[in-house]
C-alpha positions in Angstrom: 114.5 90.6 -142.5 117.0 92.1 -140.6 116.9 91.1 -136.3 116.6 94.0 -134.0 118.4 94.2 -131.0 117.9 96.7 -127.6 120.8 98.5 -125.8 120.8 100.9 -123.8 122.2 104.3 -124.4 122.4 107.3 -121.6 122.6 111.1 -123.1 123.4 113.8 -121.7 119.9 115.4 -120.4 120.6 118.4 -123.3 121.4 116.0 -125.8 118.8 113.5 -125.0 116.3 116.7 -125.3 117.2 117.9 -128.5 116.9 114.0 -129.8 113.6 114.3 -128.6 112.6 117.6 -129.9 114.7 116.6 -134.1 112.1 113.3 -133.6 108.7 114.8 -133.1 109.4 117.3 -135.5 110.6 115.1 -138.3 108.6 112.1 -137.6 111.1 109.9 -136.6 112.1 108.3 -133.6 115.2 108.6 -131.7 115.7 105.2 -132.2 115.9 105.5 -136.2 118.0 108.6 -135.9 120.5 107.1 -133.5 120.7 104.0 -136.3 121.0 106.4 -139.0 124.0 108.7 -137.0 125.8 104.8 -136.2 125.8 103.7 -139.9 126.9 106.8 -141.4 130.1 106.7 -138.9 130.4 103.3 -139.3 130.0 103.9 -143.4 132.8 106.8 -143.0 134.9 104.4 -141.4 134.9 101.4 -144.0 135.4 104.4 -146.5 138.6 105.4 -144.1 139.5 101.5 -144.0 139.5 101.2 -147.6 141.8 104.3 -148.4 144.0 103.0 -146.2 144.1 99.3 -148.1 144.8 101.3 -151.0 147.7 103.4 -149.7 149.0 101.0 -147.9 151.4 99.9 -151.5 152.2 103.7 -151.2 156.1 103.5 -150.2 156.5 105.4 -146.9 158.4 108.4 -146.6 161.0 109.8 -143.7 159.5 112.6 -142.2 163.1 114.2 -141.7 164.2 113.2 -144.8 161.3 115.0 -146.4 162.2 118.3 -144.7 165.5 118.3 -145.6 164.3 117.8 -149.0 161.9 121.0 -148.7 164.4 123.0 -147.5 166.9 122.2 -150.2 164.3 122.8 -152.7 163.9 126.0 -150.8 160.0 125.6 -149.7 160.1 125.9 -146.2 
């Protein structure tokens, strides 16, 4: 079983009122949604982490280089 923990959060008065009105009407409370809202960032991020892990073997290219290379190709 997972330990809970308290923190305090302040909203914004509109924001803290619109929480209010998404939990009574789905049947949640504020508390679960702000959970849910944390671990999807915090899920995005670990996906960002990991693409960066992976492109990290990618060699790196020189921005100017690249350009010139563009241009010669006649892209840009």
């Amino acid at each position: 079983m997972s330990s809970v923990k308290r923190a305090t959060v302040y909203f914004d008065a509109d924001i803290h009122r619109a929480l209010r009105l998404k939990a009574a009407s789905s049947d949640k409370s504020i508390s679960d949604m702000v959970n849910e809202a944390v671990k999807l960032t915090l899920t995005e991020d670990a996906e960002d982490l990991a693409s960066f892990e992976e492109r990290s073997r990618e060699p790196s290219l020189d921005f100017e280089q690249f350009v010139k290379a563009l241009r010669r190709r006649g892209k840009i």
